[in-house]
C-alpha positions as CSV (number, residue, x, y, z in Angstrom):
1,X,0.0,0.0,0.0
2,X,2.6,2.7,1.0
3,X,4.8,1.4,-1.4
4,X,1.8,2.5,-4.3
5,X,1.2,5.8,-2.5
6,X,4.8,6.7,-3.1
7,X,4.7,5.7,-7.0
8,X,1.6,7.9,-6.9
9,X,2.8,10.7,-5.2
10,X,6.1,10.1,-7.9
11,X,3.5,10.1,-11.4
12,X,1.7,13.2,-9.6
13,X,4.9,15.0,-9.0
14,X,6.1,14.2,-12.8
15,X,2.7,15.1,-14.5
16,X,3.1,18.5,-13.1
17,X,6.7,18.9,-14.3
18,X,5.8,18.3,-17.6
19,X,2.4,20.3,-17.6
20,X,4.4,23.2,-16.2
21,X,7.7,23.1,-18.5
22,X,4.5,22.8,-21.6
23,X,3.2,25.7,-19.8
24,X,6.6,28.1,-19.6
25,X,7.3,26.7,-23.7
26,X,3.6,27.9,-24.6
27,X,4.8,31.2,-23.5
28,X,7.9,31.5,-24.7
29,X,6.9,30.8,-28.3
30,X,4.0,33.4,-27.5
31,X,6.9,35.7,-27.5
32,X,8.5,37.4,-31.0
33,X,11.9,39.4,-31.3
34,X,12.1,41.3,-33.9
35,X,16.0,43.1,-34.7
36,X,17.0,45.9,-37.3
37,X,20.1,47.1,-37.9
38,X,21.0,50.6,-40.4
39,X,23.5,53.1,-40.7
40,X,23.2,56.5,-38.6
41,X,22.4,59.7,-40.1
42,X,25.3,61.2,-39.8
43,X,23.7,64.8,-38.5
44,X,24.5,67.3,-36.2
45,X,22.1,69.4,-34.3
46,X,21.1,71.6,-31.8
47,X,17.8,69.4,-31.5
48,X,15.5,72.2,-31.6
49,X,13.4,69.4,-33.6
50,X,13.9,65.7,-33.5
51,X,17.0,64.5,-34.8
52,X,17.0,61.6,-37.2
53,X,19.3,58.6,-35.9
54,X,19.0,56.0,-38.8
55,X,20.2,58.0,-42.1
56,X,17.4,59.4,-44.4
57,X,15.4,57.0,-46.4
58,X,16.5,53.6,-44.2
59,X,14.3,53.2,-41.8
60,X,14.1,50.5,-39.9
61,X,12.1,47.1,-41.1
62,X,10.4,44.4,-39.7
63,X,8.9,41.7,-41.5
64,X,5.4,40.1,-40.4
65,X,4.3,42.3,-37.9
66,X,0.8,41.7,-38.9
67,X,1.2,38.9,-36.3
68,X,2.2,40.9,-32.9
69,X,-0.8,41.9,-31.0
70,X,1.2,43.3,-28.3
71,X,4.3,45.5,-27.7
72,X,6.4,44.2,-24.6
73,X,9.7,46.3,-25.4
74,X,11.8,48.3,-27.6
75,X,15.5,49.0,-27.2
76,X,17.6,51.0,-29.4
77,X,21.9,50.4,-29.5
78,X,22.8,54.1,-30.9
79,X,25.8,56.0,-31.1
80,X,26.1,59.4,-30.2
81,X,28.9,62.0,-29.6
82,X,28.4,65.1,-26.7
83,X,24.8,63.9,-25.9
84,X,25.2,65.1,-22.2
85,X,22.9,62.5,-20.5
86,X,24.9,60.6,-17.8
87,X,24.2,60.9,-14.7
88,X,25.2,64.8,-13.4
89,X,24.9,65.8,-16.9
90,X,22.7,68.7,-17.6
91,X,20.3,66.6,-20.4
92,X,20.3,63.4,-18.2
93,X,16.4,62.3,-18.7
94,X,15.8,64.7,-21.3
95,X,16.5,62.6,-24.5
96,X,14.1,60.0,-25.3
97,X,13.7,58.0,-28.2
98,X,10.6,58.9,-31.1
99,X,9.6,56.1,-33.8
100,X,7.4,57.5,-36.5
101,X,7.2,60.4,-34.5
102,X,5.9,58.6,-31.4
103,X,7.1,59.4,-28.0
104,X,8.1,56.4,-26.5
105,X,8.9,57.6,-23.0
106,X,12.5,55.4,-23.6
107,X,15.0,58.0,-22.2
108,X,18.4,57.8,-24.0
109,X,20.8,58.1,-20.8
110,X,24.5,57.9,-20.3
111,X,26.0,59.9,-23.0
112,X,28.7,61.4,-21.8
113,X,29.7,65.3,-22.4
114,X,31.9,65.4,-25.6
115,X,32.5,62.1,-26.0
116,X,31.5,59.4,-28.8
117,X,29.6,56.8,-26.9
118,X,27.6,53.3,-28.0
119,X,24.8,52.7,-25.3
120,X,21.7,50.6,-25.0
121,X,18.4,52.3,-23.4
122,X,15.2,50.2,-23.5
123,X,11.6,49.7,-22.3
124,X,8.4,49.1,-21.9
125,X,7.3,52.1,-24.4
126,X,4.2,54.3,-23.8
127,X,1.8,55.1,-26.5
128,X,2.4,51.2,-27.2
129,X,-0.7,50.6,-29.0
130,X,-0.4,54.1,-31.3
131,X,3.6,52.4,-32.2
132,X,2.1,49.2,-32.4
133,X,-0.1,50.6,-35.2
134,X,2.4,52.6,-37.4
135,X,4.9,49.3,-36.8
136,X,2.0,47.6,-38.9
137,X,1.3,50.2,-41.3
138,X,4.1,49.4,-43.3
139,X,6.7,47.4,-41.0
140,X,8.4,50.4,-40.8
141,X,10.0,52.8,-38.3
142,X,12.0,56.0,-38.3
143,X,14.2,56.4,-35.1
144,X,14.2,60.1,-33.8
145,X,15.7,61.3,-30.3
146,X,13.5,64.3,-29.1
147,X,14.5,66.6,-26.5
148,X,12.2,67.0,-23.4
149,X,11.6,69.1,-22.5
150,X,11.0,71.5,-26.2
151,X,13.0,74.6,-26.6
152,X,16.2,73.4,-24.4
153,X,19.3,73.5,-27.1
154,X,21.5,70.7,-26.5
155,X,24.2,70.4,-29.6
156,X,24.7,66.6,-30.5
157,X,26.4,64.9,-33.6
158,X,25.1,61.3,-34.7
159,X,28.2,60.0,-36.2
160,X,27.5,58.0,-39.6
161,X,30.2,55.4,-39.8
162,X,28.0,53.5,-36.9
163,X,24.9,51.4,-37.1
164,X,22.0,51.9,-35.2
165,X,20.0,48.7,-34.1
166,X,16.2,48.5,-32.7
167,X,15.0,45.3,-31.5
168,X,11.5,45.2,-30.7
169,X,9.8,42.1,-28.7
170,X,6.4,41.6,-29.0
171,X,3.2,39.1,-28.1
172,X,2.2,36.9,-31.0
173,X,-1.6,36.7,-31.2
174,X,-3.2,33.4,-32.0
C-alpha cells in the first residue's frame, strides 16, 4: 500500500513537471523578437526638432508584424557624440527615443559630455498601441531622439560610420 502511495505521489509530481515546463514553452513561443540594424544619419544638431538617428530613407524594417498583438519592449543600441545625458549631466532624462514620430517615453541616458559613446536604453514604451499601429502600417519605423523638455538647445552629432540597431519584442496573437 505505502509502497503505491509513493509511486503515486512520484506520477503526480512528474505530470506537473511536464504540464508546467509545456506551460513556460507555450509562453515563450507566445513571445517574438524582432532586430534591425542601419546606418546612422550622420547629423549634427542643436535638437531644436527631432533628430533623425537611422540615415534618411532607411528606416528601420520588420517583416510580419501583422502577427504581434502586443508590444512588450523596444531598445535602441545608438551611437552618439556630446549627448550630455549621464548621470550629473545637464540633459540626463531629457533625450528620449521617437519612432514614427511617437514618444516612447524610452529615455536615452548615459552619453557622456563630448564624448563618442555606444549605449543601450530600452523599455516598456508608452503610447504602445499608437507604435504598435504605425509598426504595422508598413513594418516600418524611423528612429528620432526628441529633446524633453522642447525649446532646451542641447548640440549633438550622430556619427555616420555607426549602425543603429532597434530590437522590438512583441506578443504573437493566435
Amino acid at each position: 500500500m505505502r509502497r503505491r502511495v509513493m509511486l503515486l505521489g512520484l506520477v503526480s509530481l512528474m505530470v506537473g513537471v511536464v504540464l508546467f515546463a509545456g506551460v513556460a514553452s507555450a509562453r515563450g513561443q507566445n513571445v517574438l523578437v524582432k532586430t534591425s540594424t542601419k546606418p546612422q544619419s550622420g547629423i549634427h544638431t542643436n535638437l531644436v526638432t527631432p533628430a533623425q538617428i537611422n540615415a534618411h530613407r532607411k528606416p528601420f524594417r520588420f517583416k510580419r508584424t501583422s502577427r504581434i498583438t502586443r508590444l512588450r519592449s523596444v531598445t535602441i543600441t545608438a551611437t552618439i557624440f556630446d549627448g550630455d545625458t549621464e548621470v550629473g549631466n545637464f540633459d540626463h532624462g531629457d533625450l528620449v527615443l521617437g519612432l514614427d514620430g511617437i514618444n516612447t517615453g524610452i529615455k536615452l541616458n548615459g552619453y557622456r559630455d563630448k564624448q563618442t559613446d555606444t549605449r543601450t536604453n530600452g523599455g516598456r514604451p508608452d503610447n504602445a498601441a499608437k507604435l504598435l499601429k504605425a509598426l504595422k502600417r508598413d513594418g516600418k519605423l524611423q528612429a528620432t531622439i526628441i529633446n524633453v523638455p522642447a525649446g532646451h538647445h542641447n548640440k549633438v552629432r550622430i556619427p555616420a560610420e555607426f549602425n543603429a540597431t532597434l530590437k522590438i519584442k512583441g506578443v504573437r496573437g493566435r
